[in-house]
C-alpha positions as CSV (number, residue, x, y, z in Angstrom):
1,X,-5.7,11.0,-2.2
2,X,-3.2,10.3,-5.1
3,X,-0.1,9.3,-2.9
4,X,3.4,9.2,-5.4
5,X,5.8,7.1,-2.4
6,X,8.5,8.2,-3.8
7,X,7.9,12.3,-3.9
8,X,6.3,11.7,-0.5
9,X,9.9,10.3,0.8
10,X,11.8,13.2,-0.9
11,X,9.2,15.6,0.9
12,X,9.1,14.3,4.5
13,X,12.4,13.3,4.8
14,X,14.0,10.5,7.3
15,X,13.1,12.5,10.4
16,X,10.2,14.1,9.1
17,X,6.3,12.5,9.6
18,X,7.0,8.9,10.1
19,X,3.8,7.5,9.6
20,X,2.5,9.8,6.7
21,X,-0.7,8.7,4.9
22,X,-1.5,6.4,8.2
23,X,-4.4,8.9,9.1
24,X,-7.2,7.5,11.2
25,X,-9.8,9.0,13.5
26,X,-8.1,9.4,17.2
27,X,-10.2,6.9,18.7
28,X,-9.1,4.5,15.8
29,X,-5.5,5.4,17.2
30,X,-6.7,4.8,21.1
31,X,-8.0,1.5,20.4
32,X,-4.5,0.3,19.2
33,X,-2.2,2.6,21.1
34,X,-3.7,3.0,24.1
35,X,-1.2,5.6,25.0
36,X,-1.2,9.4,24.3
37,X,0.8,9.8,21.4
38,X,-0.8,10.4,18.0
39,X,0.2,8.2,15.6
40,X,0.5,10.7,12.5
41,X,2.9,13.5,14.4
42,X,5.9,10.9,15.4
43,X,8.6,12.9,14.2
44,X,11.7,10.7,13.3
45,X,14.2,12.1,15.5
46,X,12.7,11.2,18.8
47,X,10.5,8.5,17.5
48,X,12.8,5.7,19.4
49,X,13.7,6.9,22.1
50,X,10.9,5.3,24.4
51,X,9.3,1.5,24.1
52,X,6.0,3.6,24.3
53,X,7.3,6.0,21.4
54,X,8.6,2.9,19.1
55,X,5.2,1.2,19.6
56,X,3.1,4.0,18.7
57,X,5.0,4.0,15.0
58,X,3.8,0.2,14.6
59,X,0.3,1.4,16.1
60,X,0.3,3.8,13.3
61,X,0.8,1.0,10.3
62,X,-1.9,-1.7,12.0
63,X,-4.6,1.5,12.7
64,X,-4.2,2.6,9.3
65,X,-4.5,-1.0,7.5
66,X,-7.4,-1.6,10.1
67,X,-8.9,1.8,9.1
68,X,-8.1,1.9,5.4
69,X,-10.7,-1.0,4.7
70,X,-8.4,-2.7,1.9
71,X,-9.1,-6.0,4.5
72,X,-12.9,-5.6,4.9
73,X,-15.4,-3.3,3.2
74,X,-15.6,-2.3,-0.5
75,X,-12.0,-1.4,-1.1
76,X,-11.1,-4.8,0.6
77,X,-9.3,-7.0,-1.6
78,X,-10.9,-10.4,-0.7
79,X,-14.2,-7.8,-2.2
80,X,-12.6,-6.6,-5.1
81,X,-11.0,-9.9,-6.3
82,X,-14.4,-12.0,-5.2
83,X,-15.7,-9.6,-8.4
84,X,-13.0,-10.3,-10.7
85,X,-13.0,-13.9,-10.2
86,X,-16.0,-15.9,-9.3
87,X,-17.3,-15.6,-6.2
88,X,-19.2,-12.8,-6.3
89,X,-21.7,-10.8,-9.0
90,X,-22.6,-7.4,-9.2
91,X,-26.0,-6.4,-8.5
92,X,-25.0,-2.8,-9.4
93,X,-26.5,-0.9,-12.9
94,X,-23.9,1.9,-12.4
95,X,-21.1,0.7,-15.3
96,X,-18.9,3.1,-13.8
97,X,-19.1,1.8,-10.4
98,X,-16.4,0.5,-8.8
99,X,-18.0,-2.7,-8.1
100,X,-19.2,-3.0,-11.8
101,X,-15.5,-2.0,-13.3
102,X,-14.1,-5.1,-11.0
103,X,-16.7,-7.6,-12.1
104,X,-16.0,-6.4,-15.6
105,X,-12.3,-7.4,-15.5
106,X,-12.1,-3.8,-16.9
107,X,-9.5,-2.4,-14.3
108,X,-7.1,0.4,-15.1
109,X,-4.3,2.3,-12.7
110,X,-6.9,4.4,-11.1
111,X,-8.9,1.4,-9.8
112,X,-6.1,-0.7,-8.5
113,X,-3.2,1.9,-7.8
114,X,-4.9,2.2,-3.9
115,X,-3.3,-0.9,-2.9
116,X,0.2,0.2,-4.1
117,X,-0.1,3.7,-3.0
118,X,-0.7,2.6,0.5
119,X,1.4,-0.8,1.0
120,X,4.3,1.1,-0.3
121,X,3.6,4.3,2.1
122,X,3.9,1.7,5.1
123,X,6.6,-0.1,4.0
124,X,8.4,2.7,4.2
125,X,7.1,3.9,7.9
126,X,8.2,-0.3,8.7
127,X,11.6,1.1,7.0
128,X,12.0,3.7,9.0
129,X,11.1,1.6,12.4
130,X,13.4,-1.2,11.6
131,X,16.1,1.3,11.1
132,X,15.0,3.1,14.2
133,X,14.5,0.4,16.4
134,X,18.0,-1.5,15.2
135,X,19.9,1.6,16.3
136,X,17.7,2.2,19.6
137,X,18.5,0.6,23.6
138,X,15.2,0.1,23.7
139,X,13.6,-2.5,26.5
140,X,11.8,-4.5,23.9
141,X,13.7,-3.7,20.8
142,X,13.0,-7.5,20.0
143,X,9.3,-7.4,19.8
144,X,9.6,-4.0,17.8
145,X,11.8,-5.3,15.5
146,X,9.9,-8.5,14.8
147,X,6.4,-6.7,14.3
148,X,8.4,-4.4,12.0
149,X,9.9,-7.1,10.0
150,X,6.8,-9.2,9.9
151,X,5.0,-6.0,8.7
152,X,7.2,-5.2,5.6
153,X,7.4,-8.8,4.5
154,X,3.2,-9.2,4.4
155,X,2.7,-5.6,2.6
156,X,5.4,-6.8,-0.1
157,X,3.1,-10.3,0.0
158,X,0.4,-8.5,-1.2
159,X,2.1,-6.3,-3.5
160,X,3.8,-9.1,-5.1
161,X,0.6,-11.3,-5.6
162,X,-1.2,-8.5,-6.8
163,X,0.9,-6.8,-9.2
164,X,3.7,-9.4,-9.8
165,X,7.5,-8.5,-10.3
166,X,7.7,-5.4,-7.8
167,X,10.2,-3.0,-6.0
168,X,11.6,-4.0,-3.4
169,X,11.8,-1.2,-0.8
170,X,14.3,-2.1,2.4
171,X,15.4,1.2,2.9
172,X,13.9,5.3,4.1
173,X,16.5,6.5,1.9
174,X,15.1,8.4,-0.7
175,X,17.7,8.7,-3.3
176,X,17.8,4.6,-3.1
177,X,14.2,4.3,-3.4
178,X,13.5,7.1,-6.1
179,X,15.2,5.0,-8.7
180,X,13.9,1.6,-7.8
181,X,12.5,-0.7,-10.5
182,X,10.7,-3.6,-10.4
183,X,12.0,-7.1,-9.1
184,X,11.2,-10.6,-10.6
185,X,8.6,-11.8,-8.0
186,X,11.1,-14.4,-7.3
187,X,13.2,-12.5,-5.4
188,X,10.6,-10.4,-3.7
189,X,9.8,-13.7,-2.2
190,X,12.9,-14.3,-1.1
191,X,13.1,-10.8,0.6
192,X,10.2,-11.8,2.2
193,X,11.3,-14.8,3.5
194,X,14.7,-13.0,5.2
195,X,12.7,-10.9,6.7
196,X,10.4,-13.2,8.3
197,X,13.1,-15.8,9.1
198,X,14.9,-12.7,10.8
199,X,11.3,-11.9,12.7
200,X,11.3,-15.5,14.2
201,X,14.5,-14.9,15.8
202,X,13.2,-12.1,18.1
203,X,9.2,-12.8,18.8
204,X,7.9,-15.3,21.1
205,X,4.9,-17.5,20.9
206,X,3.3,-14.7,23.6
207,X,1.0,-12.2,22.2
208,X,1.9,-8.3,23.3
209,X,0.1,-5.0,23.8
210,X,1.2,-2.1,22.6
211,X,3.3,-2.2,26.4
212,X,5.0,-5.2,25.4
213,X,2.8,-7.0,28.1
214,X,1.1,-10.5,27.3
215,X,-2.0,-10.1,26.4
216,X,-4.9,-12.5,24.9
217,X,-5.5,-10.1,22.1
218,X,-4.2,-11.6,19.0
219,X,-3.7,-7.5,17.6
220,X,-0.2,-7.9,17.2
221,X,1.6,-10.1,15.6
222,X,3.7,-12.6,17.2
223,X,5.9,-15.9,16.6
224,X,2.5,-17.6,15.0
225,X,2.0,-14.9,12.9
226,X,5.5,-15.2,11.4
227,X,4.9,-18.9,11.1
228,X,1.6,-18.9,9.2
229,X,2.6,-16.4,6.9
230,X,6.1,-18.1,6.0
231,X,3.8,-20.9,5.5
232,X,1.2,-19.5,3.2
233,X,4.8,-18.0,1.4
234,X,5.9,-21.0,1.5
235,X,3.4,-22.9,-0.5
236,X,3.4,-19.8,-3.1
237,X,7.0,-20.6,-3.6
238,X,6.5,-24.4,-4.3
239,X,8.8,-25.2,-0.8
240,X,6.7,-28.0,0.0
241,X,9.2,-29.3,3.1
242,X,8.9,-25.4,4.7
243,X,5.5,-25.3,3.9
244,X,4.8,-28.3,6.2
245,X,6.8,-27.4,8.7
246,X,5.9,-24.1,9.2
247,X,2.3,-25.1,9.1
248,X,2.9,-28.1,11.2
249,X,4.2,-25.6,14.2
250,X,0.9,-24.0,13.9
251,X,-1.6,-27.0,13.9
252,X,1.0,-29.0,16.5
253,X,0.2,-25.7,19.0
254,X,-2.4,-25.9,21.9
255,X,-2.8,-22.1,21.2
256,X,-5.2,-23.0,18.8
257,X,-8.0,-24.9,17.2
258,X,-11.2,-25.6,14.9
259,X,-14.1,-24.3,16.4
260,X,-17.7,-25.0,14.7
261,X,-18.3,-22.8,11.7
262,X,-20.7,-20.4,13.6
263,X,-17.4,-19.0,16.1
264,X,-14.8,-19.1,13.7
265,X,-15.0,-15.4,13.6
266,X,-15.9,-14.4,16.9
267,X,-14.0,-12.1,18.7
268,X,-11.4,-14.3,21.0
269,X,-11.9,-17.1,18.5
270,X,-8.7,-19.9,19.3
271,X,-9.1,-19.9,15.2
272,X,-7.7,-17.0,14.7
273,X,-3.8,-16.4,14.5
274,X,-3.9,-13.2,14.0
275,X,-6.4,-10.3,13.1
276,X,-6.9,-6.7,12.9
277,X,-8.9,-4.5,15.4
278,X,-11.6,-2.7,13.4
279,X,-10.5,0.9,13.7
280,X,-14.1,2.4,16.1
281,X,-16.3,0.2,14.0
282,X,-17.6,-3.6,13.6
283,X,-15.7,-5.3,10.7
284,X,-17.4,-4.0,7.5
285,X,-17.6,-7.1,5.8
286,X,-21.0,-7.5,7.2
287,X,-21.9,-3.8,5.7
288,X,-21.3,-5.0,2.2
289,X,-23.0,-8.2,2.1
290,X,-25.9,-7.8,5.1
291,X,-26.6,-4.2,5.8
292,X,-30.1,-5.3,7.3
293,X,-31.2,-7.0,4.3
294,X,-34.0,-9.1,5.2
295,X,-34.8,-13.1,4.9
296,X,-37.6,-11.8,2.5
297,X,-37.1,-9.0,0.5
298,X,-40.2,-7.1,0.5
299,X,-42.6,-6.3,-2.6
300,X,-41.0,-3.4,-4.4
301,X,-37.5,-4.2,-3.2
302,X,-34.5,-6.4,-5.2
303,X,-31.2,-7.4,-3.8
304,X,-29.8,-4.2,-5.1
305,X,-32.0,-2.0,-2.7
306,X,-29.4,-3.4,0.3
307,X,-26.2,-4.5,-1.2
308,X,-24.3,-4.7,-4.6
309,X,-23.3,-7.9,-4.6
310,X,-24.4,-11.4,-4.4
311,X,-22.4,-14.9,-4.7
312,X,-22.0,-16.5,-7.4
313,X,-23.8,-19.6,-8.3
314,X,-20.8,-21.6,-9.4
315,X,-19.7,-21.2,-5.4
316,X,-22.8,-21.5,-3.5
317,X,-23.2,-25.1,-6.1
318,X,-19.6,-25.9,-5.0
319,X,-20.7,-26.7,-1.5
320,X,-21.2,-30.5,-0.8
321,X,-24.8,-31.3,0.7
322,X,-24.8,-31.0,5.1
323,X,-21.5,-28.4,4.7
324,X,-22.4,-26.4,7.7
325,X,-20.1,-23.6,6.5
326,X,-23.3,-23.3,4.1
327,X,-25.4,-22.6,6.7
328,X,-23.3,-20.6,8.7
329,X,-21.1,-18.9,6.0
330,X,-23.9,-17.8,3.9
331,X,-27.1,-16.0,4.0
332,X,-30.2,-16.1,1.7
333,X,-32.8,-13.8,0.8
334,X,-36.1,-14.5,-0.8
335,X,-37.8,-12.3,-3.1
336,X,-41.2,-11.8,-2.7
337,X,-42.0,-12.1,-6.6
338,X,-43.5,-15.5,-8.3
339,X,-41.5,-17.4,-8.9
340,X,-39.4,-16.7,-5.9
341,X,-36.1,-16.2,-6.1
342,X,-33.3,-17.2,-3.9
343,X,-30.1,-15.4,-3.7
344,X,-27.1,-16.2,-1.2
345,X,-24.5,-13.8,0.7
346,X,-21.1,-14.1,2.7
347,X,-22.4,-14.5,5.9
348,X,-18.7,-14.5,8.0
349,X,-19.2,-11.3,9.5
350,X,-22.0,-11.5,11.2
351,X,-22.6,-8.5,13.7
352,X,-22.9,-4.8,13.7
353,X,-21.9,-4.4,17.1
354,X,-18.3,-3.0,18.1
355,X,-16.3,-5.5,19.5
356,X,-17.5,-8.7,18.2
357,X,-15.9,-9.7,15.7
358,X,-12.3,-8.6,14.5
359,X,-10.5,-9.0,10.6
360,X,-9.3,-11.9,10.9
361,X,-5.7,-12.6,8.5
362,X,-4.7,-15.6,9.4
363,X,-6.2,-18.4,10.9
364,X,-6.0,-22.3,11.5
365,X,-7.9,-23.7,8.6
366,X,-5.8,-22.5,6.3
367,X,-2.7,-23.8,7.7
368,X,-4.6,-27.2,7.7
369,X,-4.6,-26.9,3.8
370,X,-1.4,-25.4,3.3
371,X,0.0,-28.5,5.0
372,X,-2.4,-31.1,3.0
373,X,-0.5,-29.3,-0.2
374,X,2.2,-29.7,0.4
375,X,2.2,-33.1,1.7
376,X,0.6,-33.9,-1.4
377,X,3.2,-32.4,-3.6
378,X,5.3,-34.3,-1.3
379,X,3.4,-37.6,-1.8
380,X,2.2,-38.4,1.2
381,X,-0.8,-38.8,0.6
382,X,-2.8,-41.1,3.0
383,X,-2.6,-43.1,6.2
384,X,-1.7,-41.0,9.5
385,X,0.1,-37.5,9.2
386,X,-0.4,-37.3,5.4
387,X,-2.7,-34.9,3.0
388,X,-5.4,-36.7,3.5
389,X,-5.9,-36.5,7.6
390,X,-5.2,-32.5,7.3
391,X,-7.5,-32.0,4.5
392,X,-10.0,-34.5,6.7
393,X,-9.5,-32.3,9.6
394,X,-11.2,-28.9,7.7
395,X,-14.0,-31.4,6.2
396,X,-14.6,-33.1,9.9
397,X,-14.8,-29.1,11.2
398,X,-17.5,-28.2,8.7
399,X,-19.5,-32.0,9.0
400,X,-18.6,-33.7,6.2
401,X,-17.0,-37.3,5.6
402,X,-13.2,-38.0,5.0
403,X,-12.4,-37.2,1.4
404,X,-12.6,-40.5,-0.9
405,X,-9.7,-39.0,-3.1
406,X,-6.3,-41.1,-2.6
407,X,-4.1,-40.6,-5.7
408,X,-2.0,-37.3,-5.7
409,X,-3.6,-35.9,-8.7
410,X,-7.2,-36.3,-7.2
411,X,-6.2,-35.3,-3.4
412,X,-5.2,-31.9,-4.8
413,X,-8.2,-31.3,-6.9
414,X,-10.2,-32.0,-3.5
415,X,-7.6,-29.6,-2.0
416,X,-8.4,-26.8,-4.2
417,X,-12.3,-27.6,-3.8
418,X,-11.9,-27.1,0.2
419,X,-10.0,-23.6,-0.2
420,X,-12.7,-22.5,-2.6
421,X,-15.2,-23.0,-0.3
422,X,-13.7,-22.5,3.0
423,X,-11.9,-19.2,2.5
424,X,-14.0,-17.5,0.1
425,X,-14.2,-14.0,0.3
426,X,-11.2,-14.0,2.5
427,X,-8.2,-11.8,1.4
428,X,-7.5,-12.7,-2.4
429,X,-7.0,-16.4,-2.0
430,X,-9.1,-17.3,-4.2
431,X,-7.6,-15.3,-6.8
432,X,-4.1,-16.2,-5.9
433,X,-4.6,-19.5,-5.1
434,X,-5.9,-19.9,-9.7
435,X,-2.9,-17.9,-10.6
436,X,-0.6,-20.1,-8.8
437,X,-2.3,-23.3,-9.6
438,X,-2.0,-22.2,-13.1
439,X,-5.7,-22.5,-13.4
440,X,-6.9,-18.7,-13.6
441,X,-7.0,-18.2,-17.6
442,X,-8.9,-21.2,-18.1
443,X,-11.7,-21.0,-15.5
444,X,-11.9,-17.0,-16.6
445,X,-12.2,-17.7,-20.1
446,X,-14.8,-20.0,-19.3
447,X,-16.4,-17.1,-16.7
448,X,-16.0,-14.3,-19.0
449,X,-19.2,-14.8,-21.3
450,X,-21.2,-14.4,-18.2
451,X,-19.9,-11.5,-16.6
452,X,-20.2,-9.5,-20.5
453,X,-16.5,-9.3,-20.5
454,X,-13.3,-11.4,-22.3
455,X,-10.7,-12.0,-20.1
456,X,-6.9,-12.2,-21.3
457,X,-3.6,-13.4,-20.0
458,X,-2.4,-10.2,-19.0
459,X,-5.4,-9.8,-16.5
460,X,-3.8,-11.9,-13.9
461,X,-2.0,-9.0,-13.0
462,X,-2.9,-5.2,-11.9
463,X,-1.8,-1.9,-13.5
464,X,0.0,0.3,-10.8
465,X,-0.1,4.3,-10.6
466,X,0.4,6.0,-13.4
467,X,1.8,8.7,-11.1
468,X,4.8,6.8,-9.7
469,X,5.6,5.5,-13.2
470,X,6.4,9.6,-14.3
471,X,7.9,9.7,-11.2
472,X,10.5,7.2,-11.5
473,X,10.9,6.7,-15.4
474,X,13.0,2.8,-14.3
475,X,9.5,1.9,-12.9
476,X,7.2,0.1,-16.4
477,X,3.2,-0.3,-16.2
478,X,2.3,-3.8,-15.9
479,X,1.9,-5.7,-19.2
480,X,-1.1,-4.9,-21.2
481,X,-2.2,-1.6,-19.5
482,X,-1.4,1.7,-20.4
């Protein structure tokens, strides 16, 4: 549904539905509450009065961004962006197709606006439970607080990196919010860095249930959490002493550590930092780019028949010969035509079953790189505890020799190489990571003439509802869309 924030807030009110436009399925809500209180009836008067209660409001925000498949699936961002960019071409000869109007670089507000629509709509249910929770007695006010904090600061990280300058929503109130205009990115990142520096003063290296019990389940988000993504924020900000250190906590923990390719994604996987349950489902990651498709795809039958898209060949060349993310992290299918043909799939997601694998959001490898970054901004580049032995440690993970590069400029190239093809596919990072290495226009100026599109400048950002724009006249479209 079209969802305007701002009328929405004017509508419900502070004590009115507190998680509103957080549906999921009730045994979507059971698998994170695992307490009988629905998550989309909390009304705001008695919403903190219990630990249970409070919980159940956070329950509300994970089930729906577990449920609302803009972190897996075909509204997923790492999905949508893999099309804009260059990981990933569309199979699909529907022009109007969602899948065809993201690899086209043709994008308008009615495309993109789903992301805003809903980050905003949870920000403001984390609004309402920071405020809550900060006036509450509540047992473990702490943890509440901290998830609450953490929560608001990684839906304004996305907003931020997908559409740029943004609001900046702190606040339920809705005659604050009804007039809010966009900030310079810049300081959205440094709201987003209170908030999480806040968050580390209540959470605890322990993960929690939904009881506030510790618990193996990496559902939640804890001290680690906060850690990774202040060091991910970190690096976006060009704080190349915070980046380290936060990344350094992180890699220096016994909590976690590089499995082989092939578990990385695993269910229980000592990768992961932190994930998101699949809301009564297996992550649908594995939907979009496997959905049965066999080894050989029988006489009759294209790519297309299972799945509408495949990788791109400038990523699947990008991998160095005996990478066995290759062999794990992707599939291939062989036509059954002459010549055959051979075309190559994410292959992170690996099972249909419920319960194997989760969406994972943050995990160790990428807090290896973040720290080999910013040690190479910082010039250390080689001998012990420099750029080189973190970015080392991802290459030794996926079988591959020490890096040869040792001058700053040629450590980060290598740098950017290993995110491309370790986290491809993941959560926008390849797409943020060109934007922010200034990088973007030129590699998709050189892209453009094969996807049948011309890419500008102005493309590195995304249009937002046109709705909330009418709404709140201080609010501009993003440059270059109408």
């Amino acid at each position: 549904m079209t969802f305007n924030y701002k009328h929405q807030l004017s509508t419900y009110g502070r004590l009115g539905i507190l998680c509103l436009a957080l549906m999921v399925t009730g045994t979507g809500c059971k698998k994170y509450l695992q307490i009988p209180l629905p998550v989309n009836t909390i009304a705001g008067s008695a919403a903190f009065t219990s630990d249970n209660a409070a919980a159940a409001v956070l329950n509300g925000i994970y089930g729906g961004l577990a449920g609302s498949t803009y972190f897996d699936g075909t509204n997923g961002i790492g999905y949508n962006s893999g099309l804009y960019t260059d990981e990933l071409v569309n199979l699909s000869f529907v022009a109007t197709s969602s899948t065809a109007i993201y690899y086209g670089d043709a994008v308008q507000s009615s495309n993109t606006g789903q992301y805003w629509t809903s980050f905003y709509s949870r920000i403001y249910a984390a609004n309402l439970a920071i405020e809550g929770v900060t006036a509450s007695t509540l047992n473990n006010k702490k943890q509440w607080l901290g998830e609450a904090l953490f929560l608001r600061a990684f839906l304004h990280f996305y907003l931020t990196n997908l559409y740029g300058d943004v609001p900046i929503v702190t606040s339920s109130a809705y005659a604050t919010n009804k007039a809010l205009v966009r900030s310079p990115q810049a300081d959205v990142y440094k709201q987003i860095v209170a908030d999480l520096l806040q968050a580390q003063g209540l959470l605890t290296t322990d993960y929690r249930n939904t009881d506030a019990a510790i618990t193996t389940d990496r559902g939640r988000p804890n001290l680690y959490a906060v850690n990774a993504l202040l060091a991910r924020v970190y690096l976006y900000m060009g704080n190349w002493q915070g980046a380290e250190a936060q990344a350094g906590t992180l890699i220096g923990s016994t909590s976690f550590l590089l499995p082989a390719p092939a578990q990385a994604f695993l269910a229980g996987s000592k990768e992961s930092i932190w994930w998101l349950t699949p809301v009564s489902t297996y992550v649908k990651d594995y939907s979009i780019y496997n959905a049965g498709m066999p080894a050989v795809i029988p006489t009759g039958s294209t790519p297309a028949s299972y799945v509408s898209v495949t990788l791109s060949t400038s990523l699947t060349n990008a991998f160095e010969t005996g990478d066995a993310r290759f062999s794990s992290w992707l599939r291939s299918s062989v036509t059954s035509t002459t010549p055959a043909v051979t075309y190559y799939f994410p292959n992170k997601y690996k099972s249909n079953t419920v319960g194997a694998e989760n969406i994972v959001l943050f995990r160790l490898a990428e807090q290896y790189l973040i720290r080999a970054e910013a040690r190479a901004k910082l010039n250390n580049l080689t001998g012990a505890n420099s750029a080189k032995t973190d970015l080392d440690a991802v290459r030794a993970r996926a079988g591959l020799a020490g890096t040869t590069a040792t001058t700053q400029t040629d450590l980060l190239t290598a740098i950017a190489h290993e995110r491309q093809v370790e986290l491809f596919t993941e959560e926008g990072y390849r797409f943020f990571d060109l934007r922010r290495t200034n990088t973007l226009n030129p590699v998709m100026t050189a892209v453009a003439p094969s996807k049948n599109t011309t890419w500008a400048s102005f493309m590195q950002w995304w249009p937002i509802p046109a709705a909330d724009i009418l709404a709140n006249p201080g609010l501009t479209q993003t440059t270059g869309y109408q």
